[in-house]
PyMOL Python script that loads the backbone (N, CA, C, O; Angstrom):
from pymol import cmd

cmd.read_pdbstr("""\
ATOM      1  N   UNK A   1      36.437 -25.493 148.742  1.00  0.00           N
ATOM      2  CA  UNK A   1      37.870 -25.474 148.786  1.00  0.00           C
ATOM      3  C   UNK A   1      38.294 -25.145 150.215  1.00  0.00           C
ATOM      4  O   UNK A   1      37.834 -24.183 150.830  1.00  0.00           O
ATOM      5  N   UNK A   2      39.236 -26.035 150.734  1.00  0.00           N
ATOM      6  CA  UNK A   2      39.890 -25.665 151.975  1.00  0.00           C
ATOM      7  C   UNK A   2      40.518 -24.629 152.341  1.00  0.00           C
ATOM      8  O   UNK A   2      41.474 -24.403 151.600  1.00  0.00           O
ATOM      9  N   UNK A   3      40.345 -23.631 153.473  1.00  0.00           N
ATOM     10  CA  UNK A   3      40.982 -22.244 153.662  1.00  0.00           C
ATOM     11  C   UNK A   3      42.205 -22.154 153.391  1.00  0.00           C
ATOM     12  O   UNK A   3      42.619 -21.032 153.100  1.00  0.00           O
ATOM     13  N   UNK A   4      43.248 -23.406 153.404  1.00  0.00           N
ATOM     14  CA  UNK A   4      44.925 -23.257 153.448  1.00  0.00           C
ATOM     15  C   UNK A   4      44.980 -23.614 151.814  1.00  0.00           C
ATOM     16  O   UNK A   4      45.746 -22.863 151.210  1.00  0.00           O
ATOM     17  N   UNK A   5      44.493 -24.348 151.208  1.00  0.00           N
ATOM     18  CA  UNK A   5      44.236 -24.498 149.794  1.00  0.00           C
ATOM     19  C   UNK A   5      44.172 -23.174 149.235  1.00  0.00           C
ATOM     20  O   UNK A   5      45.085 -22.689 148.566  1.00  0.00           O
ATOM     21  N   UNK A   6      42.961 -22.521 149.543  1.00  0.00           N
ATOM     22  CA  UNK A   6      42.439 -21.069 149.016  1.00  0.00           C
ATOM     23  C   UNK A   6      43.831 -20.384 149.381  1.00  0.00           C
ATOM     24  O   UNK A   6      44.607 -20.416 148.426  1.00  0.00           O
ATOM     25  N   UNK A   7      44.171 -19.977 150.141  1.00  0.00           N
ATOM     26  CA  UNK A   7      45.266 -18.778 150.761  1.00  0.00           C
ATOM     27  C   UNK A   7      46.404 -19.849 150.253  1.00  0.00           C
ATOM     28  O   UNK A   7      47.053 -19.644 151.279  1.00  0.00           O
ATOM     29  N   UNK A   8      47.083 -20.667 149.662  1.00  0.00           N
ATOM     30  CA  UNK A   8      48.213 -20.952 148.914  1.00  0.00           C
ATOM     31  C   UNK A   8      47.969 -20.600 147.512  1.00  0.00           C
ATOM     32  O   UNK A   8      48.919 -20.076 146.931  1.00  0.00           O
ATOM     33  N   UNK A   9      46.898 -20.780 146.861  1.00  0.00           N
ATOM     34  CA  UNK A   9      46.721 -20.070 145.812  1.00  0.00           C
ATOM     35  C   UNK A   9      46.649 -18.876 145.570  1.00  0.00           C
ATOM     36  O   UNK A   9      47.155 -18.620 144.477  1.00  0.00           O
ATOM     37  N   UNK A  10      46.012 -17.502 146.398  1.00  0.00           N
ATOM     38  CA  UNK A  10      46.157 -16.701 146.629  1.00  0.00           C
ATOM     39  C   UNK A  10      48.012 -15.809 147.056  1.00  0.00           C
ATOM     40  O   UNK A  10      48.300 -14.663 146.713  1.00  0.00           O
ATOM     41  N   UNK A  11      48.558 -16.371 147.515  1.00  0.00           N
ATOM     42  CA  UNK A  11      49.445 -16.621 148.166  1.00  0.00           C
ATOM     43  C   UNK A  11      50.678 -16.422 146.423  1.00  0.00           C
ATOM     44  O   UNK A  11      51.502 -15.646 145.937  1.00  0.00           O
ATOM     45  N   UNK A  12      50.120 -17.480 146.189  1.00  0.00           N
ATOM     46  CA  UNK A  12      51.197 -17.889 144.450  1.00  0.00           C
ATOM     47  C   UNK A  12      50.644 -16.513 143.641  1.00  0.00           C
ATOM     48  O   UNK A  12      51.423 -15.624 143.296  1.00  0.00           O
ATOM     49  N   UNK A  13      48.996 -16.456 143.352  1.00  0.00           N
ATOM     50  CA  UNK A  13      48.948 -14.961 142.948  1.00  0.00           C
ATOM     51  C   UNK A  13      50.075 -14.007 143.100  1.00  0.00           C
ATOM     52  O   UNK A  13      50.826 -13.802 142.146  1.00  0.00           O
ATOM     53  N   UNK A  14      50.245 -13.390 144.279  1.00  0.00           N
ATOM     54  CA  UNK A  14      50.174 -12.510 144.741  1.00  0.00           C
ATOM     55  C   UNK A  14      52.038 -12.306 144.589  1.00  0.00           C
ATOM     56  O   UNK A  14      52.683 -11.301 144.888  1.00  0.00           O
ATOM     57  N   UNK A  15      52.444 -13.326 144.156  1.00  0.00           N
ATOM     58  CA  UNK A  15      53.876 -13.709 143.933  1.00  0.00           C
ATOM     59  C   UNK A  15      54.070 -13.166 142.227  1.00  0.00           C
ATOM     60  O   UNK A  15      54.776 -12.417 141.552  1.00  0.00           O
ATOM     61  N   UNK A  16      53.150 -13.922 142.120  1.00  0.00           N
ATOM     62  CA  UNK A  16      53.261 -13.711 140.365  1.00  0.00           C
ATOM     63  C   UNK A  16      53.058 -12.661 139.813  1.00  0.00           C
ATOM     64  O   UNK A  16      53.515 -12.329 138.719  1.00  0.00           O
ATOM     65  N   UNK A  17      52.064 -11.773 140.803  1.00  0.00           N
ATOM     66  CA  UNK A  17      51.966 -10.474 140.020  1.00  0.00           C
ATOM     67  C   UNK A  17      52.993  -9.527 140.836  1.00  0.00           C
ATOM     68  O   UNK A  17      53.296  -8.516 140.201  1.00  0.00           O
ATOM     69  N   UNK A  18      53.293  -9.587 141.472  1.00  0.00           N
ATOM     70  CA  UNK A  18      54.274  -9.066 142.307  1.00  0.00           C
ATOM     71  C   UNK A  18      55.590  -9.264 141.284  1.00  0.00           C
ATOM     72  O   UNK A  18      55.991  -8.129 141.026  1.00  0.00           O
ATOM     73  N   UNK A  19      56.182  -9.977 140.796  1.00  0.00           N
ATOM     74  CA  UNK A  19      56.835 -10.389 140.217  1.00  0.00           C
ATOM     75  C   UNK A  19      56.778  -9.617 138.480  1.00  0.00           C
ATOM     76  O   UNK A  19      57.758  -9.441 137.755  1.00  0.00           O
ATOM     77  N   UNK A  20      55.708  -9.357 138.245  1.00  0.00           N
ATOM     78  CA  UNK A  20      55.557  -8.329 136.855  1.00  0.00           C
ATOM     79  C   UNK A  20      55.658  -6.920 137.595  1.00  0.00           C
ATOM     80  O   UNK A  20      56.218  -5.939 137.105  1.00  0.00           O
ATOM     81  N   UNK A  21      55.155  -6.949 138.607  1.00  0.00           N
ATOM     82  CA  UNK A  21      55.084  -5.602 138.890  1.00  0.00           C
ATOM     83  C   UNK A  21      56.566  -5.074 138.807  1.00  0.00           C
ATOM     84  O   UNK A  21      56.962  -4.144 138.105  1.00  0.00           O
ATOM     85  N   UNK A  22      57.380  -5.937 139.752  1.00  0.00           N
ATOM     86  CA  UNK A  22      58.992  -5.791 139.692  1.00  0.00           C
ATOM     87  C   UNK A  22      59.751  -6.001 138.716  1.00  0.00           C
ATOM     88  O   UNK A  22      60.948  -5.786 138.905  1.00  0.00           O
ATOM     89  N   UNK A  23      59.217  -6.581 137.094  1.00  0.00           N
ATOM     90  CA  UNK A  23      60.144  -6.287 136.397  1.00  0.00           C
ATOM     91  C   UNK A  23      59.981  -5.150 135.647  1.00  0.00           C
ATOM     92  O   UNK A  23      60.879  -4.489 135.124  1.00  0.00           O
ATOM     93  N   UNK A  24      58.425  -4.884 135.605  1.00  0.00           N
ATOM     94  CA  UNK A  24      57.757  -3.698 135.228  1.00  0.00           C
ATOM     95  C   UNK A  24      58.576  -2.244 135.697  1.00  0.00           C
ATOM     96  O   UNK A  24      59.022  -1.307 135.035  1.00  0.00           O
ATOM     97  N   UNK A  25      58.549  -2.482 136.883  1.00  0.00           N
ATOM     98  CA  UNK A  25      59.252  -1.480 137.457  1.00  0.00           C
ATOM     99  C   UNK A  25      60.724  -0.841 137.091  1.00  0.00           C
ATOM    100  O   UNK A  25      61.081   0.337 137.064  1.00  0.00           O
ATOM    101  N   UNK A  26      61.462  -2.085 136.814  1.00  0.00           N
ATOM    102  CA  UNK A  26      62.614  -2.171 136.442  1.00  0.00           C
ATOM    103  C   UNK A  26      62.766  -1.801 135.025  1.00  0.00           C
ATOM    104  O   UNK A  26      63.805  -1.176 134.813  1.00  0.00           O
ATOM    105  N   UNK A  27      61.794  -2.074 133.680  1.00  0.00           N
ATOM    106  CA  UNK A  27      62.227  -1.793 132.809  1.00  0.00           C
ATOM    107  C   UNK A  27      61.210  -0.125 132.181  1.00  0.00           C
ATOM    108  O   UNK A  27      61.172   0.175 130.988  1.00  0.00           O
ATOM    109  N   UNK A  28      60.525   0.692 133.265  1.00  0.00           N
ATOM    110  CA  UNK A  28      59.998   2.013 133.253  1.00  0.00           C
ATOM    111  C   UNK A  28      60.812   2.711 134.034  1.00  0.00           C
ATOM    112  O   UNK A  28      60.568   3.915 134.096  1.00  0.00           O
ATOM    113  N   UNK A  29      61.894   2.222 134.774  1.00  0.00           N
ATOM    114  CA  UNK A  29      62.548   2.888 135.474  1.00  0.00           C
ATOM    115  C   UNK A  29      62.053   3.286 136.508  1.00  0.00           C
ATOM    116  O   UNK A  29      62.280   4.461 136.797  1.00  0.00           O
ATOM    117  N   UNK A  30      61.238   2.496 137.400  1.00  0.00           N
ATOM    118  CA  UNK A  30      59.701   3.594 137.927  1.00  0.00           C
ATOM    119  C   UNK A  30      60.156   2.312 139.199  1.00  0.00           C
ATOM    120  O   UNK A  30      59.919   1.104 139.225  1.00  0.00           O
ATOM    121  N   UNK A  31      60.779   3.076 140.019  1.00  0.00           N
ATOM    122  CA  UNK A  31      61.470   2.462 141.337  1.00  0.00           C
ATOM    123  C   UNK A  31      60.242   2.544 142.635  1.00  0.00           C
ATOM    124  O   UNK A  31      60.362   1.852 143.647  1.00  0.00           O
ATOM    125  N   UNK A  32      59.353   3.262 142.476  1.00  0.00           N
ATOM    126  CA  UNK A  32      57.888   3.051 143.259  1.00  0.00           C
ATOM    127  C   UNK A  32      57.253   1.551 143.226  1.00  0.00           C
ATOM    128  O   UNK A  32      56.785   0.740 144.025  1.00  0.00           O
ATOM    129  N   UNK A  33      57.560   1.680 141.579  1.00  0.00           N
ATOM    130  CA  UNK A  33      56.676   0.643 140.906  1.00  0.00           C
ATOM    131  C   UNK A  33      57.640  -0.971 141.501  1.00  0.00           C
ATOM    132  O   UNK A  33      57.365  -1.680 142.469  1.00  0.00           O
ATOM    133  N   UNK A  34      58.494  -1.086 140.747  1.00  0.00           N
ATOM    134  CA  UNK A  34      59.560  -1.788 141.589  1.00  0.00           C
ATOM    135  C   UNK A  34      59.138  -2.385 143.125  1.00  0.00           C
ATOM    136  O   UNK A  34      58.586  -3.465 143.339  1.00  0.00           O
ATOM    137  N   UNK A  35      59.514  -1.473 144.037  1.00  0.00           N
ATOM    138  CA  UNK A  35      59.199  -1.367 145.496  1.00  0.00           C
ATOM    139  C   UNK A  35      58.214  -2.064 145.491  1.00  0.00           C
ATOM    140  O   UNK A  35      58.460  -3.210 145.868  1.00  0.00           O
ATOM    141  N   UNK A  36      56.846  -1.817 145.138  1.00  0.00           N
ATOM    142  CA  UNK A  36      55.350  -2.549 145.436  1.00  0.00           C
ATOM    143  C   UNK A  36      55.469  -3.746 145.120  1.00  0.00           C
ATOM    144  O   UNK A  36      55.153  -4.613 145.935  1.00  0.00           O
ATOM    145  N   UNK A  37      56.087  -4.170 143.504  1.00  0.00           N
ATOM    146  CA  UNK A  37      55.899  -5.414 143.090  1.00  0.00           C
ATOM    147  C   UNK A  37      56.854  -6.277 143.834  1.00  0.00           C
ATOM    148  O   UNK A  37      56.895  -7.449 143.462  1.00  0.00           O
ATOM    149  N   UNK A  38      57.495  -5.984 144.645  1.00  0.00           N
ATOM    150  CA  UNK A  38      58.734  -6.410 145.859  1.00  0.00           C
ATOM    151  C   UNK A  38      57.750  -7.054 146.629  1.00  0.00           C
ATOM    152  O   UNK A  38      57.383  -8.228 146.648  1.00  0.00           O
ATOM    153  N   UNK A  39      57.371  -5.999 147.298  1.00  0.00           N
ATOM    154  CA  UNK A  39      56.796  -6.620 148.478  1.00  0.00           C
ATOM    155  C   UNK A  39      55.718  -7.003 148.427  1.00  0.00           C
ATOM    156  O   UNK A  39      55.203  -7.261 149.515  1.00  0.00           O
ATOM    157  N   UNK A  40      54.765  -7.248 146.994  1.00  0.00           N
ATOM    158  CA  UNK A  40      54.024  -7.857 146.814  1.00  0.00           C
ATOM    159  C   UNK A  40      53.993  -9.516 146.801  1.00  0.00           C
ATOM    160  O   UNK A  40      53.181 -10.358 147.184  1.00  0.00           O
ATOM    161  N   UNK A  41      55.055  -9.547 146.282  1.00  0.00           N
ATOM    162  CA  UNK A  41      55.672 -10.866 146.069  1.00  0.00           C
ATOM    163  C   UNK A  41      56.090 -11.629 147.424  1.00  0.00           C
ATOM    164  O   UNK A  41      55.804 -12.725 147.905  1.00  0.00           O
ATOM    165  N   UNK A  42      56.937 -10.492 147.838  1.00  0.00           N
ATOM    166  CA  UNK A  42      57.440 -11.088 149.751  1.00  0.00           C
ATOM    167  C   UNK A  42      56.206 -11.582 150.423  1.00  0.00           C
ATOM    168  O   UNK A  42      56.249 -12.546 151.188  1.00  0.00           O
ATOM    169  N   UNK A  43      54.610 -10.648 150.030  1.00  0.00           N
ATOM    170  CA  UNK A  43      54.098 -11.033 151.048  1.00  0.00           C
ATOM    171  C   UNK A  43      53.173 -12.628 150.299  1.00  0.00           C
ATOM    172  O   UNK A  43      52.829 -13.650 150.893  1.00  0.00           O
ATOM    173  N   UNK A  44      53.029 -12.299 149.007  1.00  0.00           N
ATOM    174  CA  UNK A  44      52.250 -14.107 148.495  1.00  0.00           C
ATOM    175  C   UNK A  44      53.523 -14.817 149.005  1.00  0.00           C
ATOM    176  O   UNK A  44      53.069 -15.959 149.071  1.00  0.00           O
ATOM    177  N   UNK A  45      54.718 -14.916 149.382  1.00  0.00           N
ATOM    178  CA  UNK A  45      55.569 -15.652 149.798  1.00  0.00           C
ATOM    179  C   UNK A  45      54.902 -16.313 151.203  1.00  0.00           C
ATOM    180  O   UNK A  45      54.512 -17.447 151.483  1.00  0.00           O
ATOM    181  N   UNK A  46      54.959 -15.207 151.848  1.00  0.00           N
ATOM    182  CA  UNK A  46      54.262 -15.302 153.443  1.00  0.00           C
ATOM    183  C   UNK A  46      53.058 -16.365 153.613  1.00  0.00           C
ATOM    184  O   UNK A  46      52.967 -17.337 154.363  1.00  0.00           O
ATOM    185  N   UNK A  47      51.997 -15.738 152.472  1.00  0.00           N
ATOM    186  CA  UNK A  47      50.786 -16.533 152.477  1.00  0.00           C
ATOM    187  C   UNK A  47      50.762 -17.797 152.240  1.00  0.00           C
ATOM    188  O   UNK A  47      49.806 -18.535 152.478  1.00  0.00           O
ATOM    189  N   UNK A  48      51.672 -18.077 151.822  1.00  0.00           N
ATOM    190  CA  UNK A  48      52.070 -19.234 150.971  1.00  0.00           C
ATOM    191  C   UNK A  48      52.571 -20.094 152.165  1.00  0.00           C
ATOM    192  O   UNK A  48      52.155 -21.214 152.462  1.00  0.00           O
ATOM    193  N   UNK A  49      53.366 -19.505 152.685  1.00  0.00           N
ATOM    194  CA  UNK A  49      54.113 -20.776 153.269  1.00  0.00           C
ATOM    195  C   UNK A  49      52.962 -20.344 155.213  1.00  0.00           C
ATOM    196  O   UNK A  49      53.502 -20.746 156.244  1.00  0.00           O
ATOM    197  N   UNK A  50      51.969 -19.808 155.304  1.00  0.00           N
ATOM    198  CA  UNK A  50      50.996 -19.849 156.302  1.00  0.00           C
ATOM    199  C   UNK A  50      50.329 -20.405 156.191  1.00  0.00           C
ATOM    200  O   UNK A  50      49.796 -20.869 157.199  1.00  0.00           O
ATOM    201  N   UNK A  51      49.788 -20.834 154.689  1.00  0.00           N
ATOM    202  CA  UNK A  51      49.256 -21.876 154.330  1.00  0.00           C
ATOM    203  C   UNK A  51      49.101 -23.311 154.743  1.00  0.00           C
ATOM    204  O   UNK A  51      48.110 -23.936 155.123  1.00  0.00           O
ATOM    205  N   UNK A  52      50.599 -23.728 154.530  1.00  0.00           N
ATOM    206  CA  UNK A  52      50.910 -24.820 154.060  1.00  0.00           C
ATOM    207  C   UNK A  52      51.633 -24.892 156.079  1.00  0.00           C
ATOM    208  O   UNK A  52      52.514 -25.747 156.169  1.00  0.00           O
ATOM    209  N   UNK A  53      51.427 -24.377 157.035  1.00  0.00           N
ATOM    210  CA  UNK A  53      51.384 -24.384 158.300  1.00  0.00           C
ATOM    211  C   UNK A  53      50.311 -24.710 158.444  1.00  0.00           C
ATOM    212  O   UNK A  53      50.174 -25.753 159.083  1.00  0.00           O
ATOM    213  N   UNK A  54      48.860 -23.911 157.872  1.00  0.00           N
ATOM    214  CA  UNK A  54      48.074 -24.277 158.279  1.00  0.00           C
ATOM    215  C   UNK A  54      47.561 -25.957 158.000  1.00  0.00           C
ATOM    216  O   UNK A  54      46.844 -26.615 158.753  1.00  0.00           O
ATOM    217  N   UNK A  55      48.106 -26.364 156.812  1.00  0.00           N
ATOM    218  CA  UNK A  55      47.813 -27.387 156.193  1.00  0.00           C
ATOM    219  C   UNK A  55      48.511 -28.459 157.392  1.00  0.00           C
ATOM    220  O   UNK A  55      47.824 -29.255 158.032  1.00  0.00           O
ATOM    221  N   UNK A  56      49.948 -28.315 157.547  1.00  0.00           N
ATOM    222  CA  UNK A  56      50.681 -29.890 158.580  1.00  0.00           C
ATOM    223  C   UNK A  56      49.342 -29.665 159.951  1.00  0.00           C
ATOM    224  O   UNK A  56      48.888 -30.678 160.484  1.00  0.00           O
ATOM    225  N   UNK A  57      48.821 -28.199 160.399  1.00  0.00           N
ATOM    226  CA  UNK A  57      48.646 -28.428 161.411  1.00  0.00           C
ATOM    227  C   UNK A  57      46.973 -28.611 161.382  1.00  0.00           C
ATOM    228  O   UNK A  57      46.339 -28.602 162.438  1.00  0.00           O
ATOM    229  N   UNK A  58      46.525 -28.725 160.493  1.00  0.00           N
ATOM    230  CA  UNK A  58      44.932 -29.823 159.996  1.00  0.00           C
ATOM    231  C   UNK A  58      44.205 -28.777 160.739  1.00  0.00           C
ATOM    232  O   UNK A  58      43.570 -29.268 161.673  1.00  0.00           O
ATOM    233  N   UNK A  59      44.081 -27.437 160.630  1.00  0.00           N
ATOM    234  CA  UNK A  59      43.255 -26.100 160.477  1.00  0.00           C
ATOM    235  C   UNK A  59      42.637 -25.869 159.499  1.00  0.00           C
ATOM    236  O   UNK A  59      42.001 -24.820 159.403  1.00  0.00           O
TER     237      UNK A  59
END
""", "prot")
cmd.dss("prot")
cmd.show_as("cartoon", "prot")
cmd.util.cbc("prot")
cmd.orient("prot")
């Protein structure tokens, strides 16, 4: 599997659980919890679209 392949999938992970984490958070009331699954998500965002840079630029 290609490195920008691998790290867009990784990338969507890291969104998705980020994304339970934050509603998780939201419905324990547990605003730590919240916070992490935030920026968990922000950062599979990141990976995601470094990816797909790496991909136009044939790395």
């Amino acid at each position: 599997m290609k490195k920008s392949t691998r790290n867009q999938a990784e990338g969507t992970f890291h969104q998705v659980k980020g994304k339970i984490k934050e509603v998780a958070g939201k419905l324990s009331d547990n605003p730590k919890l919240e916070i992490e699954g935030t920026s968990e998500k922000i950062a599979g965002k990141v990976q995601v679209k470094a990816a797909q840079i790496e991909k136009v630029l044939g790395k």
